[in-house]
Residue, then its C-alpha position, 0 to 999 in steps of 0.5 A: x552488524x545489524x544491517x548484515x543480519x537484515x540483508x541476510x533476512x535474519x530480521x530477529x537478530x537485526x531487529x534486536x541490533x538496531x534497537x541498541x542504536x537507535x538513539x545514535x545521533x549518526x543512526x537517527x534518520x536511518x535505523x528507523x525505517x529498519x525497524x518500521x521495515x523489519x516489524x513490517x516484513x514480520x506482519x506485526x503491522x500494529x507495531x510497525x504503525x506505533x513505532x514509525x508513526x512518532x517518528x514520521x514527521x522527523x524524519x527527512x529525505x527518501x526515509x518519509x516516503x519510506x516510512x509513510x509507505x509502510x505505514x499506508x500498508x500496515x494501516x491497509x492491512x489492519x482495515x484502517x482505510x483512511x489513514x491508509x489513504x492519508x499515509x499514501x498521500x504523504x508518500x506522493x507529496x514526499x515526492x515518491x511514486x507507487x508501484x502496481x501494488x501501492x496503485x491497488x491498495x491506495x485504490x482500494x483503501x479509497x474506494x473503501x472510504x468511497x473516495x471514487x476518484x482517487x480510486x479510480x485513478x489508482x486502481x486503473x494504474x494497477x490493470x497494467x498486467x494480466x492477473x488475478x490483482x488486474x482482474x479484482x482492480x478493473x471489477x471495482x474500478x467499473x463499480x467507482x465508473x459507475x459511481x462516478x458517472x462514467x457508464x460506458x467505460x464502467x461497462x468495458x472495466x466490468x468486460x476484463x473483470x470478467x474475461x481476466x478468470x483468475x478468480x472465477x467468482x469475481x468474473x462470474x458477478x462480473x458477467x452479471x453485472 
């Protein structure tokens, strides 16, 4: 029952069903991620952190990729860059793989924590569609350039955060820059 209230998107009332089994030895590896999963939907991203992070470490297969996934977004969302970033990690070495969003906030949490590297990496792997996310991903993919030396393809990261006007401010400093 609980799961046919998730899929239906009535999270009050899966949320309360899952609760009820999660001791379940048969449940033990799945209702987890439910519960993290609903909390998070929901915004409620410190709860979401203090029930999945207990459990992380326990959980096996696709579920800690899963977990690790909401708990690198919950933590991006609170402004806790690094464990936004360690979480993310966790999600790799699982073996899991991001999408466009989990490139740009993995990217912005370690550009945050000045991790120049890494968030270079990850926000030029957010730039693959024209938007406004691609826009604020080549403006600090061109300052982490910058940072880490590499100047001429800062200058043709800062040319599309300008040209890409979605958000106009953004594209304005672009230009000075």
């Amino acid at each position: 029952y609980a799961h046919i209230c998730y899929v239906q998107q009535k999270y009050e009332m899966a949320l309360e069903n899952f609760l009820l089994i999660q001791t379940e030895k048969k449940f033990s590896q799945i209702v987890p991620f439910y519960i993290a999963q609903i909390y998070f939907i929901q915004k409620k991203y410190r709860q979401a952190i203090d029930y999945a992070a207990p459990i992380a470490d326990t959980l096996t297969g696709n579920n800690v990729g899963l977990v690790r996934r909401i708990l690198a977004e919950s933590n991006f969302e609170l402004k806790d860059y690094q464990k936004s970033v360690d979480n993310y990690n966790k999600v790799l070495e699982a073996g899991n793989t991001l999408d466009r969003i989990g490139h740009y906030k993995f990217g912005l949490a370690s550009y945050f924590i000045r991790d120049y590297e890494t968030a270079g990496t990850n926000l030029k792997d957010a730039t693959s569609e024209v938007d406004s996310m691609s826009q604020s991903a080549y403006y600090y993919l061109a300052d982490c350039l910058i940072k880490t030396d590499h100047k001429r393809q800062a200058l043709d990261a800062m040319h599309f955060a300008y040209s890409y006007e979605f958000d106009k401010p953004m594209a304005k400093e672009a230009l000075m820059n």
